[in-house]
N, C-alpha and C positions, 0 to 999 in steps of 0.2 A: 455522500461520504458517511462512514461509520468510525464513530471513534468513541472511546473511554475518556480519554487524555485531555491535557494540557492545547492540545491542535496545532501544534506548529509546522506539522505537513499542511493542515487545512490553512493559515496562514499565510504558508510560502503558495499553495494556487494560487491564494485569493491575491496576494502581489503580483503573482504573473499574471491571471487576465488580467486585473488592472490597468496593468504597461502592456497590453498584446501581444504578449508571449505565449497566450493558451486559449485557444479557441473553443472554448467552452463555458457554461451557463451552470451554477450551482442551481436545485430544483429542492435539493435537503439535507438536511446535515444530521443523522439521527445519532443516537445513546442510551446506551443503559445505566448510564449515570447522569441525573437532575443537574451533578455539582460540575461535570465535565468542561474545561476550560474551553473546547472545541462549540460549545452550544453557545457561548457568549460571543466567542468570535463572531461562529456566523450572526447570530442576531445585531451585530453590528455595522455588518455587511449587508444586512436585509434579507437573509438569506433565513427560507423557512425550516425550522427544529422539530424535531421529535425526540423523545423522550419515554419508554415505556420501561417499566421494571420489572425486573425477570420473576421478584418473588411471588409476583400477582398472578404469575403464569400456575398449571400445576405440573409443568417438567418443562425441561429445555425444545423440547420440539413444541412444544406448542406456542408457545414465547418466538421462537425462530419463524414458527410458519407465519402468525401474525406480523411481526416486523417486516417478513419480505414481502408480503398481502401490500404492508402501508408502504413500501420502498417502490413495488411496481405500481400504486396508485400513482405517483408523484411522474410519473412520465421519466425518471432515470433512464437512459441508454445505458451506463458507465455506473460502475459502484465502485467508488475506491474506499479499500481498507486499510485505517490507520493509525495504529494504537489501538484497536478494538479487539480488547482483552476476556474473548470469547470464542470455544469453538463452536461450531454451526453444523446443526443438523444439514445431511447429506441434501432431504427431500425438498429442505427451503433454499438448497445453494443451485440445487441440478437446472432450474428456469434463466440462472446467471451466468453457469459456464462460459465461456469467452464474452462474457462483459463485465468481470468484476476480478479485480486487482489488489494487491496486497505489498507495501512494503516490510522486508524484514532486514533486520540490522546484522546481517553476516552472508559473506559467500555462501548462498543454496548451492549442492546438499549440504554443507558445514551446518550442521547447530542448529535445526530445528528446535523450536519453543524458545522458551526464556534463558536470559542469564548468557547470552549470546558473546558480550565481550569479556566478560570475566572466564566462559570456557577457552575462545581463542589466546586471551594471555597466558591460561593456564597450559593449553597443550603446543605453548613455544612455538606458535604461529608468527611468519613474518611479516605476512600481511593479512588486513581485515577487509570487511567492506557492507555493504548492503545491497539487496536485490529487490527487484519488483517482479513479482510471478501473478499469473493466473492462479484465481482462487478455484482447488478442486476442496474433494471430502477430504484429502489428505491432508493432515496440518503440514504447511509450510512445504507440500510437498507438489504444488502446480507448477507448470511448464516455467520455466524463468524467461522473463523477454529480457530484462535487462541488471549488468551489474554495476559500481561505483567500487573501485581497490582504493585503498590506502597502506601506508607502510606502517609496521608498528614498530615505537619508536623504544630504545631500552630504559627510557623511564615512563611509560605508558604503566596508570595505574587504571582498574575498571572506567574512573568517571572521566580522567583525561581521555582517551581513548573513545567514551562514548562522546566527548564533547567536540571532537575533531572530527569525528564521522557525521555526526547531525548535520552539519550546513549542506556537503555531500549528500546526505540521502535525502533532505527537499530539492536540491537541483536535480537527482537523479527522477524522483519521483515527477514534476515539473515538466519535464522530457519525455520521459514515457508515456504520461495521459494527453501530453499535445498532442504528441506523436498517434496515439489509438484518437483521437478530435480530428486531427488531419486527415486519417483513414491509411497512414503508412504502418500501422503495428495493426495485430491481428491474430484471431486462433481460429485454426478449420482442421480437419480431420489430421493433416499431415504436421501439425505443431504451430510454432510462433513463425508467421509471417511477417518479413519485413520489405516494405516496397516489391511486395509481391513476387519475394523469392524465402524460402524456408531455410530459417537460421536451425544450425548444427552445433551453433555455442550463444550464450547468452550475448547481445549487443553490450559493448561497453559505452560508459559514458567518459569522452576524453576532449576535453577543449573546450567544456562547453554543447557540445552535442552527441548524441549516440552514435555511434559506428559500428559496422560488424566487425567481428573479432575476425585479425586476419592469422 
């Protein structure tokens, strides 16, 4: 995993393998921030951390290419991105195409970057949500496997609004990397594969599991 953050998607895995909800092995938990809450997590977990700082680098692609040097060391199949408040040279992401994941906190295409729920209050949206896409060169702009709706409500201000949607996109996020663990999600030439038929809309997350969108 890669995160900046506080870690509370890295939190919500690390409860579901816990209870065997996620058939998966944490191998690293890297940052570009020392002070990242997500580093303490894992090393609580026993989960091994990385830590490099971009200024040490002298551009962003050199800083990129070393990181994902040390990410393919670690035996990663899977890279989930989360909170990680950085875009990524093209050359260090092209080795990860359909093995590294991304949640963002708005219906893709809606709202690319930051400031996600304060734009959909703003453009009188009625409902919000988060997705999990394949990470390409494009910001926020790889294939979506999967999304989480919610309604927004007429006293929704920015933080209520983000704060209702966070539990939603660790359950959404939860599902989706079982789901690529299990070997039913997937990307090959023809898009996002699910149980070995190619979805035409992103899977929603409803009851508790992914379903195709009918």
């Amino acid at each position: 995993m890669l995160a900046s953050g506080r870690g509370s998607n890295l939190a919500a895995l690390l409860v579901a393998r816990d209870c065997g909800d996620l058939p998966a092995e944490f191998v690293l938990v890297a940052s570009d921030k020392a002070t990242a809450g997500a580093l303490r997590l894992a090393e609580g977990a026993g989960v091994p951390t990385l830590v490099l700082d971009p200024r040490a680098y002298p551009d962003r692609r050199r800083f990129d290419l070393d990181l994902f040097d040390r990410i393919a060391d670690s035996g990663a199949d899977l890279l989930v991105m989360a909170g990680f408040m950085r875009i990524i040279d093209g050359d260090a992401l092209t080795p990860w195409i359909g093995r590294m994941v991304n949640i963002h906190p708005s219906l893709l295409p809606k709202y690319r970057g930051l400031q996600t729920h304060r734009r959909a209050l703003e453009a009188g949206d009625r409902e919000h949500g988060a997705s999990v896409h394949y990470v390409t060169a494009e910001l926020d702009g790889g294939p979506v496997i999967a999304q989480v709706h919610i309604a927004i409500k007429p006293d929704d201000d920015e933080q209520r609004l983000a704060q209702r949607l966070l539990p939603l996109e660790h359950r959404l996020l939860v599902a989706v990397v079982a789901d690529i663990a299990a070997g039913k999600v997937s990307l090959d030439g023809d898009g996002v594969q699910f149980e070995q038929e190619t979805l035409t809309q992103p899977l929603q997350w409803i009851e508790g599991r992914l379903k195709a969108a009918s």
